[in-house]
mmCIF file of the C-alpha atoms, coordinates in Angstrom:
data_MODEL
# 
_entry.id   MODEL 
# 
loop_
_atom_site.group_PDB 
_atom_site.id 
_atom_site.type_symbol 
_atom_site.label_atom_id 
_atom_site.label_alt_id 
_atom_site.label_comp_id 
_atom_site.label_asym_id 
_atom_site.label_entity_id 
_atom_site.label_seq_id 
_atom_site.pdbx_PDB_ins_code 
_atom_site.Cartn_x 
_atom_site.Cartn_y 
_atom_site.Cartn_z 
_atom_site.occupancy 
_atom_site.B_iso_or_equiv 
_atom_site.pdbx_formal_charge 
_atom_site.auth_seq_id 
_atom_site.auth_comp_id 
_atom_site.auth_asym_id 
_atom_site.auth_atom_id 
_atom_site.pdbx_PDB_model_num 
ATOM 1   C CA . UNK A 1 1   ? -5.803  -30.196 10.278  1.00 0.00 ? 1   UNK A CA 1 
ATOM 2   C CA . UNK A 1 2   ? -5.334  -29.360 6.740   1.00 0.00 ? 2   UNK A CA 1 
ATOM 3   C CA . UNK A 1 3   ? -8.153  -30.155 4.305   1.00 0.00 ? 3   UNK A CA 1 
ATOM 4   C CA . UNK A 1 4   ? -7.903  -32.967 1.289   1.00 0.00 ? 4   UNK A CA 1 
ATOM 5   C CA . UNK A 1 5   ? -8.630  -30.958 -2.204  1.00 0.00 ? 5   UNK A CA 1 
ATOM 6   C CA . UNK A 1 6   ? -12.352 -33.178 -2.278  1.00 0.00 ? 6   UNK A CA 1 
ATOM 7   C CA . UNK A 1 7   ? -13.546 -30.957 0.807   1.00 0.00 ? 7   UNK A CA 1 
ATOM 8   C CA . UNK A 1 8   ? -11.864 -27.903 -0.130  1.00 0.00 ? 8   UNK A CA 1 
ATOM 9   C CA . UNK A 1 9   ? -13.775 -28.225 -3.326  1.00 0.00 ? 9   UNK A CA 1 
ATOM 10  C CA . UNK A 1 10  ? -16.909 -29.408 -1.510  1.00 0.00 ? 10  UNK A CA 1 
ATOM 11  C CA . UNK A 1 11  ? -16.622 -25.883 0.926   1.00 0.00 ? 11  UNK A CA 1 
ATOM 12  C CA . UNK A 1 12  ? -15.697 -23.602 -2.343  1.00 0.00 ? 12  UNK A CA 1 
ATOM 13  C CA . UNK A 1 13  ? -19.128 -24.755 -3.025  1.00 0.00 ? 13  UNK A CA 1 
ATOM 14  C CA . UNK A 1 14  ? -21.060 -24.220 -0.193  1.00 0.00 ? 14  UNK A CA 1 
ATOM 15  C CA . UNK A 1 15  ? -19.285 -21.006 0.004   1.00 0.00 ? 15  UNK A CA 1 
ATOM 16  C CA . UNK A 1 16  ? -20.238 -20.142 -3.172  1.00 0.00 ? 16  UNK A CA 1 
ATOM 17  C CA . UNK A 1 17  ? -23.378 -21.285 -2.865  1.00 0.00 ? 17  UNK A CA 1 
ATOM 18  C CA . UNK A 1 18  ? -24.185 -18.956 0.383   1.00 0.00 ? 18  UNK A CA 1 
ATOM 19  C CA . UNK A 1 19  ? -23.667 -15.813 -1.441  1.00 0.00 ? 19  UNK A CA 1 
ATOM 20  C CA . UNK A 1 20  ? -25.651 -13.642 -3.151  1.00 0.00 ? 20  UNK A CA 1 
ATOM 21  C CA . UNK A 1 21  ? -26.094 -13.613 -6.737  1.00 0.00 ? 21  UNK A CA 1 
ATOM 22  C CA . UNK A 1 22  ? -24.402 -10.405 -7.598  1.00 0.00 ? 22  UNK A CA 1 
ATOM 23  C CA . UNK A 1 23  ? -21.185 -11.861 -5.720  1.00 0.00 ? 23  UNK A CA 1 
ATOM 24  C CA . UNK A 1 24  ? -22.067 -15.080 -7.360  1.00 0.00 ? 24  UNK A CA 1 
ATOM 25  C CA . UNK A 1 25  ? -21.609 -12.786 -11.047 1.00 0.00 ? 25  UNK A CA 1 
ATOM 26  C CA . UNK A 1 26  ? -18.585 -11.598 -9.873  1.00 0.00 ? 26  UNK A CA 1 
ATOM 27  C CA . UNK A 1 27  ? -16.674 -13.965 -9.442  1.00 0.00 ? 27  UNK A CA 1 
ATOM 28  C CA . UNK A 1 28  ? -17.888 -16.282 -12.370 1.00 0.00 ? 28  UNK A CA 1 
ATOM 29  C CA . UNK A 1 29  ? -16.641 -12.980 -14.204 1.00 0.00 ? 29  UNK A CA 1 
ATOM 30  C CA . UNK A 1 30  ? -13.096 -13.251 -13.045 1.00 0.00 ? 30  UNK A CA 1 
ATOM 31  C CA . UNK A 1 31  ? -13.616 -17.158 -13.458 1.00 0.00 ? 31  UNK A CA 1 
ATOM 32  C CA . UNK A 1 32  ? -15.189 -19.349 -10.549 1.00 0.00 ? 32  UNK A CA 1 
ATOM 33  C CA . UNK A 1 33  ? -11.636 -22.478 -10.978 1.00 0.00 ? 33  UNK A CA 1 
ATOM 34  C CA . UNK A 1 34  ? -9.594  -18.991 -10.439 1.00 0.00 ? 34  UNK A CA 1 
ATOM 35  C CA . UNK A 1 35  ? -11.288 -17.980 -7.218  1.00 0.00 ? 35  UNK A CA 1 
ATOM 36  C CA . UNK A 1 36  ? -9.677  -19.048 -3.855  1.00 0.00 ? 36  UNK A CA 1 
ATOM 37  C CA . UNK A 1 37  ? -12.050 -18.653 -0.715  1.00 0.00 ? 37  UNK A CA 1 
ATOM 38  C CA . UNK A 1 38  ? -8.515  -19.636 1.052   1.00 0.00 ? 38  UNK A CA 1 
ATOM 39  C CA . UNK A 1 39  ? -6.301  -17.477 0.162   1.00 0.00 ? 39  UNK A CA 1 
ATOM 40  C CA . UNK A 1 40  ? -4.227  -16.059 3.240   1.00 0.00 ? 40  UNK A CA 1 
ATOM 41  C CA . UNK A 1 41  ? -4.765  -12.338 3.645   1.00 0.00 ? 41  UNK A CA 1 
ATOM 42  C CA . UNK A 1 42  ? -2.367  -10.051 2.487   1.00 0.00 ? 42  UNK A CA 1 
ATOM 43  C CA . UNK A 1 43  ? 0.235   -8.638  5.134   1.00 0.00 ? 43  UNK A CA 1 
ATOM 44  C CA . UNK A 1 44  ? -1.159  -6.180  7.119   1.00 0.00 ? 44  UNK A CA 1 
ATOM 45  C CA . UNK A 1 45  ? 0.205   -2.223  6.558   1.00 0.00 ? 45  UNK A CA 1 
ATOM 46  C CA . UNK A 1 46  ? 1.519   -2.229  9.889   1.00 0.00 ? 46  UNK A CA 1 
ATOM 47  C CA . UNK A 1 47  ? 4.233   -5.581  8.667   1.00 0.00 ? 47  UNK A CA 1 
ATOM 48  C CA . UNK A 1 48  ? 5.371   -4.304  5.372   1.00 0.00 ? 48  UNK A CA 1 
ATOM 49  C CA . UNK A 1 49  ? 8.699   -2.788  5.117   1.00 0.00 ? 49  UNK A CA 1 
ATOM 50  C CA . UNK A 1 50  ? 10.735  -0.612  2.550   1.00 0.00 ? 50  UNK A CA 1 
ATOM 51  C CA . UNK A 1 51  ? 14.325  -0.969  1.157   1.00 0.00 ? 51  UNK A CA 1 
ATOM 52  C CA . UNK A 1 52  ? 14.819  0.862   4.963   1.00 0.00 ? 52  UNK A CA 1 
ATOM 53  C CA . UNK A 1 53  ? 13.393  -2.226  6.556   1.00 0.00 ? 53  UNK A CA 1 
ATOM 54  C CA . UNK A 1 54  ? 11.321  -0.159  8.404   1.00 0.00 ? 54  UNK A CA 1 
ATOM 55  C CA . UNK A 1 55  ? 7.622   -0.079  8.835   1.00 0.00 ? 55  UNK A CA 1 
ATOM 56  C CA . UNK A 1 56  ? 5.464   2.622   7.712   1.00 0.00 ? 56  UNK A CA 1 
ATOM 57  C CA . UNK A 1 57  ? 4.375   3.464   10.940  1.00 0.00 ? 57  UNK A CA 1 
ATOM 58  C CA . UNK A 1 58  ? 8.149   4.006   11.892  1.00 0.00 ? 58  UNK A CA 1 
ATOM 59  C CA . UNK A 1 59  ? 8.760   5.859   9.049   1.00 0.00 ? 59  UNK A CA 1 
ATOM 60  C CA . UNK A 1 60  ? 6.186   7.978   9.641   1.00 0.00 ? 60  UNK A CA 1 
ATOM 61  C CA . UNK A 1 61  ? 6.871   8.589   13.152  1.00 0.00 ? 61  UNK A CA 1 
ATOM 62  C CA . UNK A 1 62  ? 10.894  9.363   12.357  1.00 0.00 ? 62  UNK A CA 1 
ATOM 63  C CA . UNK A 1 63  ? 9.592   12.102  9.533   1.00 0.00 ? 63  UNK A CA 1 
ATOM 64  C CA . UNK A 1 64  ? 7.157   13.902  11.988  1.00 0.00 ? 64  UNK A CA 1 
ATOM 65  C CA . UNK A 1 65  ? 9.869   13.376  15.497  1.00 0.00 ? 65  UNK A CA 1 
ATOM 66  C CA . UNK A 1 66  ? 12.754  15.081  12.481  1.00 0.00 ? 66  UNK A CA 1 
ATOM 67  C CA . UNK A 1 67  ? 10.773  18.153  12.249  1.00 0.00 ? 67  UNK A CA 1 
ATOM 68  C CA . UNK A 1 68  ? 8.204   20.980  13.723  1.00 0.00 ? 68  UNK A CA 1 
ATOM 69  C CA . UNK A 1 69  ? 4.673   20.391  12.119  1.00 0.00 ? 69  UNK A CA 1 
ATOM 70  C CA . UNK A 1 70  ? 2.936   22.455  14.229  1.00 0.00 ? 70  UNK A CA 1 
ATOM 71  C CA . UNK A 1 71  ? 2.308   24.380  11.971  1.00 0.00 ? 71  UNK A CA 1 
ATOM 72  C CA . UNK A 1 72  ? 0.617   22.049  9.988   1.00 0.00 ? 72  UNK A CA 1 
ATOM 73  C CA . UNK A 1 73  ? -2.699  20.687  10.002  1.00 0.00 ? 73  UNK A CA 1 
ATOM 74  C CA . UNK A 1 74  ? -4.489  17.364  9.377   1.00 0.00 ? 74  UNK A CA 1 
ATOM 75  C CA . UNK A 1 75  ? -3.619  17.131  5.756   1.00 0.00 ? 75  UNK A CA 1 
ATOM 76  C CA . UNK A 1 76  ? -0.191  17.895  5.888   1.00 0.00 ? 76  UNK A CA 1 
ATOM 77  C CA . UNK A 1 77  ? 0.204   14.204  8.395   1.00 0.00 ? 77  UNK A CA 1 
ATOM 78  C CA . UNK A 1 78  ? -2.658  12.833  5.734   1.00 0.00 ? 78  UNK A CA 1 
ATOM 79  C CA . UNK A 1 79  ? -0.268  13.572  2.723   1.00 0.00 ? 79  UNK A CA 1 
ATOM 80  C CA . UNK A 1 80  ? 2.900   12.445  4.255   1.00 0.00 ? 80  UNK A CA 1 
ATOM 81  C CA . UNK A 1 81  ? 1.378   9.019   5.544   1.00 0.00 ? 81  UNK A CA 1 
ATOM 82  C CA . UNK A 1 82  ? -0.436  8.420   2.071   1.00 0.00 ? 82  UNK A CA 1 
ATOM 83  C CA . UNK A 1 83  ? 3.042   8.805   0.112   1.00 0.00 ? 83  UNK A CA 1 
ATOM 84  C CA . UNK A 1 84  ? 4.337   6.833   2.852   1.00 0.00 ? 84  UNK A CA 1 
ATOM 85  C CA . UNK A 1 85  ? 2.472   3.786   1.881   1.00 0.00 ? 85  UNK A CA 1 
ATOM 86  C CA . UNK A 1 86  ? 2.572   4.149   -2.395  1.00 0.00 ? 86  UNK A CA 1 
ATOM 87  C CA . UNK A 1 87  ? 6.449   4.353   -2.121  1.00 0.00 ? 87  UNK A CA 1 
ATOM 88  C CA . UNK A 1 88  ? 6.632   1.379   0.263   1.00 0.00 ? 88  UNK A CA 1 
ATOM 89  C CA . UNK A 1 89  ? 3.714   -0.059  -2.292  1.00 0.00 ? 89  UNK A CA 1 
ATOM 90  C CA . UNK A 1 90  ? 6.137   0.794   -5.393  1.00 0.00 ? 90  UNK A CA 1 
ATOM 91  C CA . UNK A 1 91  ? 3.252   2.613   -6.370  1.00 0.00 ? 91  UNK A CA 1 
ATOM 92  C CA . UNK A 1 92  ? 4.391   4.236   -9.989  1.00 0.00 ? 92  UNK A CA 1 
ATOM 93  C CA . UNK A 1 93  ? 1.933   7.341   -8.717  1.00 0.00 ? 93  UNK A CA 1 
ATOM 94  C CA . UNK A 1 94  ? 3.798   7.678   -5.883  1.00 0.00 ? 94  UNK A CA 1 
ATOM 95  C CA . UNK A 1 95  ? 7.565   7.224   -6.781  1.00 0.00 ? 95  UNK A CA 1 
ATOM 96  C CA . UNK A 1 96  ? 6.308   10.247  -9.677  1.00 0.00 ? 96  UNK A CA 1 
ATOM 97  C CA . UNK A 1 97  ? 5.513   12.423  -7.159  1.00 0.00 ? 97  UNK A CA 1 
ATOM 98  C CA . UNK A 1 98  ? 8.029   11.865  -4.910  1.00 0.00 ? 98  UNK A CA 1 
ATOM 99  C CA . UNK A 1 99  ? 10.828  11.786  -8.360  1.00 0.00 ? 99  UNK A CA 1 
ATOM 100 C CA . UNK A 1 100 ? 8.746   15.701  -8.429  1.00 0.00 ? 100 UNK A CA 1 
ATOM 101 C CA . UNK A 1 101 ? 9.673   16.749  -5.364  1.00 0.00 ? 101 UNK A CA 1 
ATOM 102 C CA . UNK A 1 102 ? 13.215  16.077  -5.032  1.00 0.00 ? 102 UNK A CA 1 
ATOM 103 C CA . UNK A 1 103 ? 13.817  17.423  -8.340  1.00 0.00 ? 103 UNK A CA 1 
ATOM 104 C CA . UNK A 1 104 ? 11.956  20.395  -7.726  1.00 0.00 ? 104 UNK A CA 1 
ATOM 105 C CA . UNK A 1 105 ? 13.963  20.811  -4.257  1.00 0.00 ? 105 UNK A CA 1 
ATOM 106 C CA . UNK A 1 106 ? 17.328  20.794  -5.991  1.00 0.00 ? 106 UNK A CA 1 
ATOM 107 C CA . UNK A 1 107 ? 16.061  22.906  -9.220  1.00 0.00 ? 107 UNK A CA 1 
ATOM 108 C CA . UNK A 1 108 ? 15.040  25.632  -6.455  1.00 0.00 ? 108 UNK A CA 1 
ATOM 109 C CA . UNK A 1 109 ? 18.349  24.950  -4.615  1.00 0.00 ? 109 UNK A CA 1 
ATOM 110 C CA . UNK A 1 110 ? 20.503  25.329  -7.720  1.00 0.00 ? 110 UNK A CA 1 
ATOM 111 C CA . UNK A 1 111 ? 18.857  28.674  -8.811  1.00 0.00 ? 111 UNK A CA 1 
ATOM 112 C CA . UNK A 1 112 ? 19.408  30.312  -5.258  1.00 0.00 ? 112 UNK A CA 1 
ATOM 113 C CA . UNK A 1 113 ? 23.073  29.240  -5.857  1.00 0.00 ? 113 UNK A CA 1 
ATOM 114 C CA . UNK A 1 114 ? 23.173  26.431  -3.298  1.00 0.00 ? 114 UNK A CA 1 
ATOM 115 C CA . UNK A 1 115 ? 24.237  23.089  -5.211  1.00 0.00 ? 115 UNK A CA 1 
ATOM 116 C CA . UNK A 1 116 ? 22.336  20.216  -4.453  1.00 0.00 ? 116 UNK A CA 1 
ATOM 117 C CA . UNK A 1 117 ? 23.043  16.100  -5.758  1.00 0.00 ? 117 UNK A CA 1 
ATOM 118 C CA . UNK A 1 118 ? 19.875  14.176  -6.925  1.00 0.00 ? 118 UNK A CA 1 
# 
């Protein structure tokens, strides 16, 4: 049953009004008409996908099934799933280090003679 905008309005406020006072600051800050106590949550890691159409979690299982990390420890797998999720993200942080790595794969590739595109 959806709501009419009088008792969406009329729950913002009790909403509002059931929160503590530092919250209260907060979001006056940001401003109280921009708030939205119904805003649908965002989709959940486990949903998004990349230009792949994969999830991360299939990503991340592919990378680790393609290769032998036993001899890597906990923040090798912590490393790989956190630029997992800034690339899928678009995170600028992310795409830098990941730009980084593949051109520091082919520079080393080029100077031991093997040729490598970008």
């Amino acid at each position: 049953m959806a709501l009419t905008d009088q008792e969406k309005n009329v729950l913002k406020q009790a909403i509002f009004d059931g929160m503590s006072q530092r919250r209260q600051e907060h979001i006056l800050k940001k401003g109280y008409d921009n708030w939205n106590p119904f805003e649908e949550p965002k989709d959940p890691l486990d949903i998004r996908m990349d230009r792949s159409k994969r999830t991360m979690n299939e990503l991340v299982r592919e990378f680790f099934q393609s290769r032998d990390t036993s001899g890597h420890g906990h923040d090798y797998r912590k490393g790989a799933l956190e630029i997992c999720l800034g690339i899928i993200n678009e995170d600028e942080r992310y795409i830098g280090m990941f730009d980084f790595a593949n051109w520091y794969r082919n520079l080393l590739a080029r100077e031991e003679g093997g040729e490598q595109e970008e």
